[in-house]
ZAMARGU-4260 file (C-alpha; in steps of 0.2 Angstrom, whole numbers, plus 5000, padded with zeros to 4 digits):
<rodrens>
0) 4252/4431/5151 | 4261/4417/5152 | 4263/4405/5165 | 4284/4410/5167 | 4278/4424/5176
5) 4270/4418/5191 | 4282/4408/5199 | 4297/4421/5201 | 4283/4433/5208 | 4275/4420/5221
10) 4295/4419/5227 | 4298/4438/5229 | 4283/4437/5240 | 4272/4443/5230 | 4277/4463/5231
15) 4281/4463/5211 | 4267/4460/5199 | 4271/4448/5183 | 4264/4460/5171 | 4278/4473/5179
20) 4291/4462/5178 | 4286/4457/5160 | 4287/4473/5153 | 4303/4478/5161 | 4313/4462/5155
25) 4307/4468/5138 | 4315/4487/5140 | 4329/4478/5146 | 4333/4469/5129 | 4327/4482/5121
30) 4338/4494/5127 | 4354/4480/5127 | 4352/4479/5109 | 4352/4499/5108 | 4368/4497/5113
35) 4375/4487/5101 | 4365/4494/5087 | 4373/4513/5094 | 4391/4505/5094 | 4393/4507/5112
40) 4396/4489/5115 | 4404/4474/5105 | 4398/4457/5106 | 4392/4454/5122 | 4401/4468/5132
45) 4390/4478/5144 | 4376/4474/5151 | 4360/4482/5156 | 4348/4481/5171 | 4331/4485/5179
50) 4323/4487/5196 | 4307/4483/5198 | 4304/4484/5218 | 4316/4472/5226 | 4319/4462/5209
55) 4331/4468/5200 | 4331/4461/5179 | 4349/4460/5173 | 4357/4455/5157 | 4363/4436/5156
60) 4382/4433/5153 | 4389/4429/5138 | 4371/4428/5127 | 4369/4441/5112 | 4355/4452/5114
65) 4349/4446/5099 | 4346/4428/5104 | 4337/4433/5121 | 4319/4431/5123 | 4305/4433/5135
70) 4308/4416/5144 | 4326/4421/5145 | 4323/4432/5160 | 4334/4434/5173 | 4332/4442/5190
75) 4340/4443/5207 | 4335/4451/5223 | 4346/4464/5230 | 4357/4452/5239 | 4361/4443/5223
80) 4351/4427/5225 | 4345/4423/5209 | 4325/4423/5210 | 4320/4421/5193 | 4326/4411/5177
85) 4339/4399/5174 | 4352/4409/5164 | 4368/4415/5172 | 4365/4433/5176 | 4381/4446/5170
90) 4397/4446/5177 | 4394/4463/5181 | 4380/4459/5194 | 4391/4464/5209 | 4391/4483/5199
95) 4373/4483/5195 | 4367/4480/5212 | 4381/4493/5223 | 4373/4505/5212 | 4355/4501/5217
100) 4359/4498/5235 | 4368/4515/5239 | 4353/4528/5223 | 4337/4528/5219 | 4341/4520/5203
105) 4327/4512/5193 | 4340/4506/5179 | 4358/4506/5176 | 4368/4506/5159 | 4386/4499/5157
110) 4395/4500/5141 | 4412/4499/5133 | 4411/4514/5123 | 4423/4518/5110 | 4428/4535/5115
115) 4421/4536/5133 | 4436/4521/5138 | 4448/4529/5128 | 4445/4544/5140 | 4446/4534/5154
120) 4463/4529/5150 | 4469/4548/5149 | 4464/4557/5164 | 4454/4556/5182 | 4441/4568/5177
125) 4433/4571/5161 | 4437/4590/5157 | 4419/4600/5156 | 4422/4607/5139 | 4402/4606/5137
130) 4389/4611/5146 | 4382/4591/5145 | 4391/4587/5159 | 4376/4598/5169 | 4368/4581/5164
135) 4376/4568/5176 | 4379/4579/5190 | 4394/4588/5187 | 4413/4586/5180 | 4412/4567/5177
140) 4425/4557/5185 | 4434/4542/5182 | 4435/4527/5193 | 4450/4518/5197 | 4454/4501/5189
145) 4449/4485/5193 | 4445/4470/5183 | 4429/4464/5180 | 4416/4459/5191 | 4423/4462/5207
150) 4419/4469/5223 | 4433/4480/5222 | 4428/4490/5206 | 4411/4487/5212 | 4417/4500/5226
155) 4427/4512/5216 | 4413/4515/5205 | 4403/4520/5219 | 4416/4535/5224 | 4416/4541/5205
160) 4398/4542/5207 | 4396/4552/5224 | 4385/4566/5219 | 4385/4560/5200 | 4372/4549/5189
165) 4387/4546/5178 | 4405/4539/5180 | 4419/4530/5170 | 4428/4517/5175 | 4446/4518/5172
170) 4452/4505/5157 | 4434/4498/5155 | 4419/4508/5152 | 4404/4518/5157 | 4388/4516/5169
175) 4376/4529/5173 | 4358/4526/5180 | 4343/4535/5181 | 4323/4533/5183 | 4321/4523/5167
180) 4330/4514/5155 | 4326/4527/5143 | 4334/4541/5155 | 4349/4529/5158 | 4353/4527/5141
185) 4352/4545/5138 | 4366/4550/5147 | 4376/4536/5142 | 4375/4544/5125 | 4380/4561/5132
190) 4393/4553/5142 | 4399/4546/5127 | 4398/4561/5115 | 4407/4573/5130 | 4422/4561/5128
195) 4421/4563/5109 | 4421/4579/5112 | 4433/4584/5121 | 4446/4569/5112 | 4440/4581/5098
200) 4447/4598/5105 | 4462/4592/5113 | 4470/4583/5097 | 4472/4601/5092 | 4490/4603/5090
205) 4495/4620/5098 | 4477/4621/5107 | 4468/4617/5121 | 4450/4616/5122 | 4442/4631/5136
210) 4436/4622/5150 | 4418/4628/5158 | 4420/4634/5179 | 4412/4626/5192 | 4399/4641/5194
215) 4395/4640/5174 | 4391/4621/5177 | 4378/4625/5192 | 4370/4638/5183 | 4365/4625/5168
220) 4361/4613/5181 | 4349/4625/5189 | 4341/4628/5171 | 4339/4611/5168 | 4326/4609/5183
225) 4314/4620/5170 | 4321/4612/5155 | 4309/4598/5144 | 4289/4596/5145 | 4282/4593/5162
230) 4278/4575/5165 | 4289/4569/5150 | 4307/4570/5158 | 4323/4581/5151 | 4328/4574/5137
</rodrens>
C-alpha cells in the first residue's frame, strides 16, 4: 500500500482504514466510467460517490473518468471539509452529502440520463407502468428545478426522495443510492429503463399506457423481500 494512504486516515482520526478507503475510491471510478461506458452520462456530467464511515469519496469536477487514477482520490467529511486529495471534489458535493446526512446510504449515483431527463421535463411523477418502480420505493417522483450545485436543489432532491432510493431531478437528471455502488447503479439502470419505458407507451398515438395501483405496487415490494439469493443482494 502505498504511502498516499496514511495521511488522509491519520486526519479522520483514524476511524477509516487506508486499505478501505483504497478500494472504495477504486469502485468509485469504476463505477463513474460505467456510466459513461452505459450512456447515462456525457463527458464529465454526473458524478458518483462512496461513504466509507465518516469519509465520504466523491468524483472530482471536470476530470474524465478515464484520466483518474488511484492518487487522484478525493474525499470529504460530512461537513464538506476536504480531508483527502488535492483535486476539486464535484460540483454536486452539496447533493451527495444531503443524501448521506438525512439515509443510510453507502453510495449515491447521479446521472444525466437520456431518457430519465427527458421524463423529468414531462411530469411530477413518473407513471408506474412497471412493476420496477417496486425497486426505488414506490411511484418515483420528480424534483423540482434548480441549477446545479446548490443548496436549494440539494433540498428538493431530499422531498422527491422521502420514503424513495430513487428520485429525478426536474430538467437535470437522476440520483438513487443504496448499500453499494453496485446496488446504486442498479436502479439507476432501472430508473432509466422505467422512463424508457413509459416514453415508449405513451408515444402511442390514440393510447395510453395502463398504469399499476398503489396496492399492485406493495404487493411486488413485499415479494421482493424474498426475491434474489440470501447474502447476495436483489439484483
Amino acid at each position: 500500500m502505498s504511502d498516499q494512504w496514511r495521511g488522509p486516515v491519520e486526519r479522520t482520526g483514524g476511524v477509516e482504514q487506508a486499505g478501505d478507503i483504497e478500494e472504495a475510491w477504486g469502485a468509485v471510478v469504476a463505477t463513474a466510467r460505467r456510466t459513461a461506458a452505459d450512456g447515462l452520462v456525457v463527458g464529465t456530467s454526473g458524478n458518483v460517490s462512496a461513504r466509507v464511515g465518516s469519509t465520504v469519496l466523491v468524483t472530482p469536477s471536470g476530470v474524465p473518468y478515464d484520466r483518474l487514477r488511484p492518487e487522484d482520490a478525493v474525499g470529504v467529511d460530512l461537513e464538506g471539509n476536504q480531508i483527502l486529495g488535492e483535486l476539486t471534489p464535484t460540483s454536486e458535493l452539496p447533493l451527495h452529502l444531503a443524501v448521506y446526512r438525512n439515509t443510510a446510504a453507502a453510495a449515491v449515483v447521479h446521472t444525466h440520463a437520456v431518457h430519465a431527463t427527458a421524463v423529468s421535463t414531462l411530469v411530477a411523477e413518473v407513471p408506474p407502468v412497471h412493476y420496477a418502480a417496486a425497486l426505488l420505493g414506490g411511484p418515483v417522483r420528480v424534483a423540482a428545478y434548480a441549477r446545479y450545485g446548490t443548496d436549494e436543489l440539494a433540498a428538493n432532491m431530499l422531498a422527491a426522495l422521502r420514503d424513495r432510493t430513487g428520485c429525478l431531478l426536474g430538467n437535470h437528471g437522476t440520483v438513487t443510492y443504496g448499500a453499494t455502488l453496485d446496488e446504486a447503479y442498479d436502479r439507476t439502470a432501472q430508473l432509466e429503463w422505467l422512463c424508457r419505458l413509459w416514453l415508449a407507451a405513451s408515444a402511442v398515438p390514440g393510447r395510453s399506457p395502463a398504469l399499476l395501483t398503489p396496492d399492485q405496487l406493495s404487493d411486488v415490494r413485499e415479494a421482493l423481500k424474498e426475491y434474489g439469493q440470501p447474502g447476495r443482494g436483489r439484483l
